[in-house]
N, C-alpha and C positions, 0 to 999 in steps of 0.2 A: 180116370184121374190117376192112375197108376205109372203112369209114365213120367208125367209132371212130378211127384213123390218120391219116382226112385233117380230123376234129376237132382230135386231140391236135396237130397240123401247125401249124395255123391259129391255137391256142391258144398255142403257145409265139412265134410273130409277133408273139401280141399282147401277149405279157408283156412282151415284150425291150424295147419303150420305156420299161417302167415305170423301170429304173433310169437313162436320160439324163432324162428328166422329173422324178426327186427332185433329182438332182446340179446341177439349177439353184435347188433352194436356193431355193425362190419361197415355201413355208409351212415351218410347222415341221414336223418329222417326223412325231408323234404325230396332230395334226392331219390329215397330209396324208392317214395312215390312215384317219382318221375318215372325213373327206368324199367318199375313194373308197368307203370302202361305206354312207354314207349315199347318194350321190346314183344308185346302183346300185339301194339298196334301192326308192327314190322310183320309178325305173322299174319296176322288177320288180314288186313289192306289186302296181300296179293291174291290169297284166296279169294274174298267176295269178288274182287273184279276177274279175276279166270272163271270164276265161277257162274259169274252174272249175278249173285246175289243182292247187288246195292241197287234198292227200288224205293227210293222216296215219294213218299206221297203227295204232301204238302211243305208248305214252307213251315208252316206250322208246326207240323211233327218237327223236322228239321231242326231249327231253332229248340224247342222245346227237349229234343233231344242233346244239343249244346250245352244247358244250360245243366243238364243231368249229368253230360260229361265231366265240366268244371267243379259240379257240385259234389262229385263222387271223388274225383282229384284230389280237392279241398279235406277231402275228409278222412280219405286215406291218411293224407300228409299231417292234419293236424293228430289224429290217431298214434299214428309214427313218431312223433315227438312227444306225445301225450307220454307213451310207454317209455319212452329213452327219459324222458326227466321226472318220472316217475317211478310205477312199476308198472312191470303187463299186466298186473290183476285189476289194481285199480284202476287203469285205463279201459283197461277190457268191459270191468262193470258198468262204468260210468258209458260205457259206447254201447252197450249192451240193454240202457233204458229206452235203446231207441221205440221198440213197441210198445210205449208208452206214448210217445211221440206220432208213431203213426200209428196208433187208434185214432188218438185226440186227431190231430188232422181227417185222418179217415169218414170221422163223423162229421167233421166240419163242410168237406168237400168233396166226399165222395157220393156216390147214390147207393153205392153196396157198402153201408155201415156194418159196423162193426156189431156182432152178435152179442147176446148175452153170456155165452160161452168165451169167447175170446177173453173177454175181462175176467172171467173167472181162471181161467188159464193164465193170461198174464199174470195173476198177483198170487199166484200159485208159481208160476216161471223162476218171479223176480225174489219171492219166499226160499227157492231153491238155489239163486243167485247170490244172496247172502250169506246161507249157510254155506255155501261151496266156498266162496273167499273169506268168509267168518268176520264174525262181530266186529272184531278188534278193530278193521279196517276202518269200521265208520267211526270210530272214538279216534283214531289216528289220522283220519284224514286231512289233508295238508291242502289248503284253499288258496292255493296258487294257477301260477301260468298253466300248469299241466292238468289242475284240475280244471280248470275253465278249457282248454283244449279235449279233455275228457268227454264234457257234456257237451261242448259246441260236435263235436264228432256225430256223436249219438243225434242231435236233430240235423244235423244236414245229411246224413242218413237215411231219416224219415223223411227229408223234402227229396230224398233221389227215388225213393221205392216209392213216395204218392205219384210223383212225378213220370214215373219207369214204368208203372202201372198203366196210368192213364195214355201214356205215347208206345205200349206192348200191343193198346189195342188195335192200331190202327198200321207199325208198321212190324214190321219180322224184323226178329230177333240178330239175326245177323247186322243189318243195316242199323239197327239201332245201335249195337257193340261197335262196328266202325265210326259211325259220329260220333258217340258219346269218347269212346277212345281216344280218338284222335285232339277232343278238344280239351279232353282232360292232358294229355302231354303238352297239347300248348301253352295251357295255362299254367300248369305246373313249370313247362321249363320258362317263362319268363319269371314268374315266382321267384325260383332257384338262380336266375341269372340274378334279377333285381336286387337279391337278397348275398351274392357272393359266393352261392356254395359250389362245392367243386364236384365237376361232371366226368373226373376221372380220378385216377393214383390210387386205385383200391387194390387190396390183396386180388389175387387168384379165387382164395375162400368167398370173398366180397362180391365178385363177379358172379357165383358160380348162385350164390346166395340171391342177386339180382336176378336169373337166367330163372332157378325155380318160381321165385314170386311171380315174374311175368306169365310165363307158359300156365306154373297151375294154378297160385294161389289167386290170378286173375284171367288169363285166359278162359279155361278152361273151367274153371270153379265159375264166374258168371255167366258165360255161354250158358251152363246148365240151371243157375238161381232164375236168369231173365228168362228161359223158355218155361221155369215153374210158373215164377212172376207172374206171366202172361196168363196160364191157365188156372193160378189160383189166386184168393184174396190174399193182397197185400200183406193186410192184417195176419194172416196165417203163416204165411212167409216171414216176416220180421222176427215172431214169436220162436218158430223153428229155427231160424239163425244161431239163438240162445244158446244150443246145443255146442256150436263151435267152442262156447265155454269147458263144458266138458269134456273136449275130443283132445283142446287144448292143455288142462288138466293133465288126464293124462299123456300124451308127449311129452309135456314137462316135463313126469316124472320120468318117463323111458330114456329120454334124452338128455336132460339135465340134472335128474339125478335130485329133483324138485320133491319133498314130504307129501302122501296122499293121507291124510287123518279120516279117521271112521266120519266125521265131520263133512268132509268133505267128497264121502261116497255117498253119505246122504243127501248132501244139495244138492248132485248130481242126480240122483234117481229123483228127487221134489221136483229138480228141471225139468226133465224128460216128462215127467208125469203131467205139469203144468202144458207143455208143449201137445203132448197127446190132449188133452182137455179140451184145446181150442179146435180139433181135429172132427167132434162128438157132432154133430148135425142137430139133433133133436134136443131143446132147453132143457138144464137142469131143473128148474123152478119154474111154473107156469104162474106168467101172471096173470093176476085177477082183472077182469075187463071192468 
């Protein structure tokens, strides 16, 4: 399980830039979706096919893998506007309750439920969650467009990792990243068509800003969550994503020049702590038969 670990590791490093990279605000939201998994998919396609990599199984996986594409698209893009009409914190938390979301699913429809551990992790996670964005957030928060984009994020999120879970088993990771990629640009650019936005005129900086997101904060950063994915519970996966809050955090401050309060080094370490939690094999509590 070590491989899968120092994947998921490496994957969530690369995510955590994604949200200082939207919060400059260089394209539009919707957009900025688009072109990280177009210029993802531009890489990827020619490799699996030089490679022989794309082996579908079924029509099943197939489709099923479609449906994770659009759904991951969607999620991005609402996310991406979440944070531009917001702010990244708020967005972040509120996208950030997804293992919450996939528990509850998890238990519903999976056969590898969710531990006793996990929940204790989770609400240990989301305890550190809090303090890392502080209080104040929730007495301020603003029950608008962005905050409903906020928690729609966070569960179609959970429907892509139940969903990414269930179609890791049957096909390789690569073939999966191509469908689901591909249908995620489709969907997003009729979206972005439909809706008026424009698919060019950006700075230099904007471009350069599109080219990162693509390569790491999607390429390369999911190639390595989906081959976790594959080898570990969902549920475990979603919970460590949480971490991206903290990586996040800091960059902020390196980069933007963003306040780190003693407040906020402690929700970080509660996170982390919560995240290792769900890690622990053997029940904290035995229950009584």
């Amino acid at each position: 399980m070590t491989k899968p670990r120092v994947a998921l590791a490496i994957g969530i490093i690369c995510i955590s830039i994604f949200p200082i990279l939207v919060k400059l605000n260089l394209t539009p939201g919707l957009i900025s979706a688009f072109y990280r998994m177009a210029i993802a998919s531009v890489i990827l396609l020619p490799y699996v096919i030089i490679t022989k990599q794309f082996k579908v199984t079924s029509r099943k996986a197939f489709w099923l893998s479609v449906i994770c594409g659009v759904v991951f698209g969607l999620d991005v893009g609402v996310w991406n506007i979440a944070i531009q009409q917001s702010t990244a914190t708020q967005a972040t938390l509120l996208t950030n309750l997804s293992p919450v979301w996939v528990g509850i699913g998890a238990f519903l429809f999976l056969k590898d439920k969710p531990k006793q551990n996990f929940w204790i992790g989770t609400v240990v996670a989301i305890i550190g969650m809090v303090l890392l964005v502080g209080f104040e957030l929730f007495l301020n928060f603003d029950f608008n467009l962005a905050f409903i984009f906020g928690i729609l994020s966070g569960m179609l999120y959970a429907i892509y990792m139940l969903t990414s879970k269930r179609i890791l088993g049957e096909l390789e990771v690569m073939t999966f990243m191509t469908v689901s990629l591909l249908s995620s640009v489709v969907a997003l650019g009729i979206l972005s068509y439909a809706l008026g936005e424009p698919f060019g005129g950006f700075s230099n900086m904007g471009w350069l800003v599109l080219v990162i997101q693509g390569v790491v904060c999607q390429l390369l950063a999911w190639l390595l969550i989906s081959f976790a994915t594959k080898h570990m519970r969902a549920t475990r996966v979603s919970v460590s994503l949480l971490g991206q809050a903290v990586l996040a955090s800091i960059l902020a401050w390196w980069l933007l020049d963003e306040m780190i309060s003693l407040q906020m080094v402690i929700g970080g370490f509660v996170l982390l702590l919560g995240i290792r939690l769900t890690f622990y094999e053997r029940p904290f509590f035995k229950m009584k038969k």
